[in-house]
C-alpha positions in Angstrom: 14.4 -42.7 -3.4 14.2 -41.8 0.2 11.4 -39.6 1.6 12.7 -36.1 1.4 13.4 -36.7 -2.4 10.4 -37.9 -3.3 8.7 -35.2 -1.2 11.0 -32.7 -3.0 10.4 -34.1 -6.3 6.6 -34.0 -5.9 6.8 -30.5 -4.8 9.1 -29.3 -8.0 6.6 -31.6 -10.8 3.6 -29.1 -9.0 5.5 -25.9 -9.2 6.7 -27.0 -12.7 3.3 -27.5 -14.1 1.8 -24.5 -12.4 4.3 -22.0 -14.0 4.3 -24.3 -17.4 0.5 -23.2 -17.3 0.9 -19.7 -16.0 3.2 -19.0 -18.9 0.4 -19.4 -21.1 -1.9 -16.6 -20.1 0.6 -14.0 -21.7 -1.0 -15.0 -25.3 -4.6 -14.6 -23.7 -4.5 -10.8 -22.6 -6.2 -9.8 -26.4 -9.8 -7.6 -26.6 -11.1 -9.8 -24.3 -8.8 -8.4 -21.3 -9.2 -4.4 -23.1 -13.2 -4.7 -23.0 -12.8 -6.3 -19.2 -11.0 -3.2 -18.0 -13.0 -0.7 -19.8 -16.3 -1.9 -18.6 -14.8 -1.6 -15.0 -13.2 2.0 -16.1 -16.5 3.2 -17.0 -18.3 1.9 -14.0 -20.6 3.7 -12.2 -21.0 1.7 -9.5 -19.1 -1.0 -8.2 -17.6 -4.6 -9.3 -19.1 -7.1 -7.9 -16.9 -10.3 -7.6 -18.7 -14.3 -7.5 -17.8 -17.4 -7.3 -18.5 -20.6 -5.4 -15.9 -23.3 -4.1 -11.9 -22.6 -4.7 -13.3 -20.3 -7.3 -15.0 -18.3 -4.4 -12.2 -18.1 -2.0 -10.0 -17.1 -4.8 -12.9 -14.5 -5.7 -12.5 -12.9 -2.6 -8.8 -12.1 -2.7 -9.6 -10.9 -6.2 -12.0 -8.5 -4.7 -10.0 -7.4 -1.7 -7.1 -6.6 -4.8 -9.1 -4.5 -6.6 -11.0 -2.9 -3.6 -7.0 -1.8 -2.2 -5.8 -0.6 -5.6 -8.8 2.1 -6.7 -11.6 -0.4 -8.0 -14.7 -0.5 -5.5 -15.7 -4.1 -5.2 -16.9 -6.8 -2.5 -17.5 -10.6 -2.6 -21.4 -11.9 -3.2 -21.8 -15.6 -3.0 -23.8 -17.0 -5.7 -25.4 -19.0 -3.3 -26.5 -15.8 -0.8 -27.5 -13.8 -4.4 -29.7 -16.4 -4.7 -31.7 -15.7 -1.5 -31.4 -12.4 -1.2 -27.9 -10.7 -1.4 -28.9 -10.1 -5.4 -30.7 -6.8 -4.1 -27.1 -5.7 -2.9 -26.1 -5.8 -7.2 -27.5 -2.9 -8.8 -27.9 -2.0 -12.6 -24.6 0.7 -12.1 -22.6 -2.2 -11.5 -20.2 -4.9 -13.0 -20.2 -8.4 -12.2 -16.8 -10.8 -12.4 -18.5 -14.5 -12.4 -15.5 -17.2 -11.8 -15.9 -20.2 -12.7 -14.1 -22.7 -13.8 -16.3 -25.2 -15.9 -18.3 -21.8 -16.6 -21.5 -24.5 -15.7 -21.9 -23.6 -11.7 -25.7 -24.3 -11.3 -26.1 -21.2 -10.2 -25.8 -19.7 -13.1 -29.1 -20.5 -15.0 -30.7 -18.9 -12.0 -28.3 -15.4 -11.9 -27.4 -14.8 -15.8 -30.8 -13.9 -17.0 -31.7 -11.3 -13.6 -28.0 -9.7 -14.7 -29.2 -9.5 -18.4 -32.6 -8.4 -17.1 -31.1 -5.5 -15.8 -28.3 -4.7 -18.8 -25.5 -5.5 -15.8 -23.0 -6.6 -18.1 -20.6 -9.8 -16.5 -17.0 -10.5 -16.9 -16.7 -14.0 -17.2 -13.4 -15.7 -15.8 -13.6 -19.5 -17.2 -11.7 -22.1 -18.2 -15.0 -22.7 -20.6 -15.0 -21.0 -23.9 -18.2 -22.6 -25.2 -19.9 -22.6 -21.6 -23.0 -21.0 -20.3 -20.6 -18.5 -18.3 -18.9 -17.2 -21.5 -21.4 -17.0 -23.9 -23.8 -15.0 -21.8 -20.9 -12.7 -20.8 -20.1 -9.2 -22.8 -16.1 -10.7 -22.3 -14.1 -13.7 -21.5 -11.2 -14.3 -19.6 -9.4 -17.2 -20.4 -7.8 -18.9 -17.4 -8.1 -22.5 -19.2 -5.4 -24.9 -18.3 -4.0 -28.2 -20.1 -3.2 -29.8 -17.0 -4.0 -29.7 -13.3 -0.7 -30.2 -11.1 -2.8 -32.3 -9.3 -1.5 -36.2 -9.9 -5.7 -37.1 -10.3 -6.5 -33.9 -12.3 -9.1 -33.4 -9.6 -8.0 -30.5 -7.3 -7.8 -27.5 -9.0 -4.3 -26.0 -8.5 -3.1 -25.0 -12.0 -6.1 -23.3 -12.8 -6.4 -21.8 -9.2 -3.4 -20.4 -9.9 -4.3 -19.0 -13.5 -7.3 -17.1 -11.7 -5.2 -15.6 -9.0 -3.1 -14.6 -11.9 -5.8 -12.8 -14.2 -7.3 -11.5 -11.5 -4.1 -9.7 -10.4 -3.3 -8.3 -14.2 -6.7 -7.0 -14.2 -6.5 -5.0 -10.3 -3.2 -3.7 -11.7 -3.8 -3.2 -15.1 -6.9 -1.3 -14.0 -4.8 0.8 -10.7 -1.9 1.7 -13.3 -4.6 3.1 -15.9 -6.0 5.1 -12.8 -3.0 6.5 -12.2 -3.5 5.6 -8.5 -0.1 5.9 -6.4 1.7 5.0 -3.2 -0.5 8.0 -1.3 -3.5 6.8 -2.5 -3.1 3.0 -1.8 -2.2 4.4 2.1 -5.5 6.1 2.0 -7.3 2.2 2.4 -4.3 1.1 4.4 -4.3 3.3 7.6 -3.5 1.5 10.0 -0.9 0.2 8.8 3.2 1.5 9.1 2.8 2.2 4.9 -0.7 4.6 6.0 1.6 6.0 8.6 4.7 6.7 6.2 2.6 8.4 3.9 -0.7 10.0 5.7 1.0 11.8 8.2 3.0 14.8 7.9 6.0 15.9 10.0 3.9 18.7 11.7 1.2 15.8 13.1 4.1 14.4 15.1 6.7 16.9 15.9 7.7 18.0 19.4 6.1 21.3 20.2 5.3 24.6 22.6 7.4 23.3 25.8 8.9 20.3 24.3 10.2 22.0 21.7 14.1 22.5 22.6 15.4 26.3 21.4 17.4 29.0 22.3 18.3 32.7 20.9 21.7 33.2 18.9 22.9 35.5 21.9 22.6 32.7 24.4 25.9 31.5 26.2 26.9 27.5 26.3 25.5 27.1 29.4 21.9 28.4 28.5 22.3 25.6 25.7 23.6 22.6 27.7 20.7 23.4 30.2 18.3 23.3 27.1 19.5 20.2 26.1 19.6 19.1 29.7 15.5 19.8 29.9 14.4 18.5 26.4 16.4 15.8 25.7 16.3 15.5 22.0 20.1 15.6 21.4 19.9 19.0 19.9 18.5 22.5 20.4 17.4 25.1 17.3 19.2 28.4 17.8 17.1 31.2 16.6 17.3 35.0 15.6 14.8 37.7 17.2 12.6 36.7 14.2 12.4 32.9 15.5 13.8 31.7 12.4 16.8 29.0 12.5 19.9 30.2 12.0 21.6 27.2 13.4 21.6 23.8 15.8 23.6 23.2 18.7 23.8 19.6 19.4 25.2 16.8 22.5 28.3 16.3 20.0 28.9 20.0 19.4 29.2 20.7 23.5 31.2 17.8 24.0 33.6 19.4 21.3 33.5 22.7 22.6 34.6 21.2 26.3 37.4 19.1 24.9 38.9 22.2 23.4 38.8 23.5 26.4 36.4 26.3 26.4 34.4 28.0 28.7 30.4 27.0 29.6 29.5 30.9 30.0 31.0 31.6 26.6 28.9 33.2 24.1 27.1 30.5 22.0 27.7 31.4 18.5 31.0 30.2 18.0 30.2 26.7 18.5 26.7 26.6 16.5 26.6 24.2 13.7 25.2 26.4 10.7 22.9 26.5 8.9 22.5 23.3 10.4 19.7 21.0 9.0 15.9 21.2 9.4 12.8 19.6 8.3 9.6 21.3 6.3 7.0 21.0 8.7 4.4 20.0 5.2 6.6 17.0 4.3 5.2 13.5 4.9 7.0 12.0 7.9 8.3 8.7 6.3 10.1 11.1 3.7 11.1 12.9 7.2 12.6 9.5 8.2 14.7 9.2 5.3 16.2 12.4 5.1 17.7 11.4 9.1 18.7 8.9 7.5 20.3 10.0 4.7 22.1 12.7 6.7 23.3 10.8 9.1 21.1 12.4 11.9 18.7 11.7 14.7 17.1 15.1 15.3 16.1 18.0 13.4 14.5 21.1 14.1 11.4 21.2 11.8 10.0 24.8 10.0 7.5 26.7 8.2 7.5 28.2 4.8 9.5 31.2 6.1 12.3 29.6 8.2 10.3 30.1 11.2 11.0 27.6 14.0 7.7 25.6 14.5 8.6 22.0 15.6 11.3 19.4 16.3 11.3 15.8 15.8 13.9 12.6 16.1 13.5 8.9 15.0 12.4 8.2 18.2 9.1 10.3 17.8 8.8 8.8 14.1 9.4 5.4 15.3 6.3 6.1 17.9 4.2 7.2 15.7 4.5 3.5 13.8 6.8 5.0 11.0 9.7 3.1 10.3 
């Protein structure tokens, strides 16, 4: 067997063995799992997530999870609660101890100051019979048969098994909720999801002199010089009232040329109508796919009553990190 095989064939046994083992936590989600979501449910503060070694840096992903889906939670490092970051767990709170071997020495030191103060503790353990689990009001079970780990040493199979629970649980406990798409942009601002769904077409529209318009008694000319100034590709064309009653666009004035018409011609001829437009309230990624969808890259954008109040293009969505 040359190198690449075997390297191939190692990789596969591992991947084999850590699915083999995930498989198994599908007959562990029982009252357990039901009594670990209510007690987060019906917390009145926040869940606090522990764990020391792999079981740590896994703990902290679990945390981040839950903290991004609608559960409040950090990270406290048994070893920091132990010299001081205990004062940041208070008695409104809900600990989630992982640990493997459910013996972390740690333990005998932070399981009797939880029960001192009725904080009740998830346990997350491959350790049924453990310390961890029996001083826990539930148990996860993320016990495995075998480590993909040739020795049985580095804990891969069972890593896996906690990232695993601790994912069922965030989304178990985000569906429950009822927390949605708007709500998850709400802790992820900065980023082009935050964007999509936080702002609204009227926070990053083209406006006052920017905004490209003319009135429905214009000629041609008056047009090609509005499109001339604004350079969005379009112009609204608007009643005494303000409100649209139709667009004139770069396409529609090189069509009106080619038939041969007249630049001081009146302008309403050659007006698209109704011609499409944008509520000014709706969120700007669903503004980006209705360009899409219509096969546009401007549209003049309006209030509740028609009224001209805006106009945007991909270009100003794709700006504004919405894409």
């Amino acid at each position: 067997m040359n190198n690449s095989n075997a390297l191939i064939n190692f990789a596969r046994e591992t991947l084999e063995i850590e699915l083999k083992e995930a498989q198994r936590l599908l007959t562990r989600l029982d009252d357990n799992f039901v009594r670990a979501c209510e007690l987060v449910l019906n917390c009145q503060g926040k869940v606090v997530v522990s764990g020391i070694g792999k079981s740590g840096h896994i703990g902290k992903k679990i945390a981040a999870s839950l903290a991004s889906t609608g559960t409040p939670a950090f990270f406290v490092h048994p070893a920091e609660a132990l010299h001081g970051d205990l004062g940041m767990i208070s008695v409104d709170d809900v600990v989630i101890f992982i640990s493997y071997s459910g013996r972390a020495k740690e333990l005998e030191l932070i399981l009797p100051l939880l029960a001192e103060s009725n904080i009740p503790v998830i346990a997350m353990t491959g350790g049924k019979e453990s310390p961890l689990a029996l001083g826990a009001a539930c148990t996860l079970d993320i016990s495995v048969e075998n480590e993909a780990c040739p020795m049985g040493l580095a804990p891969t199979s069972s890593g896996v098994n906690t990232l695993m629970m601790g994912d069922a649980l965030a989304m178990a406990l985000m569906r429950q909720r009822g927390f949605n798409a708007e709500d998850f942009a709400r802790s992820h601002p900065g980023g082009s999801l935050g964007a999509r769904l936080l702002n609204r077409v009227h926070h990053v529209m083209r406006s006052g002199d920017r905004l490209p318009k003319v009135e429905e008694n214009a000629t041609v000319m008056d047009a090609m010089l509005e499109l001339s100034r604004t350079g969005l590709g379009l112009i609204a064309v608007c009643d005494q009232q303000h409100k649209v009653v139709g667009v004139f666009t770069d396409g529609d004035l090189r069509r009106w040329l080619v038939k041969g018409h007249s630049l001081s011609d009146s302008l309403r001829p050659a007006i698209t109508r109704p011609g499409y437009r944008l509520p000014e309230q709706w969120r700007a990624g669903e503004a980006l796919e209705a360009l899409h969808k219509q096969r546009i890259s401007a549209a003049p954008v309006v209030n509740t009553d028609g009224v001209l109040v805006g106009a945007i293009n991909l270009h100003d969505l794709h700006q504004a990190g919405i894409g």
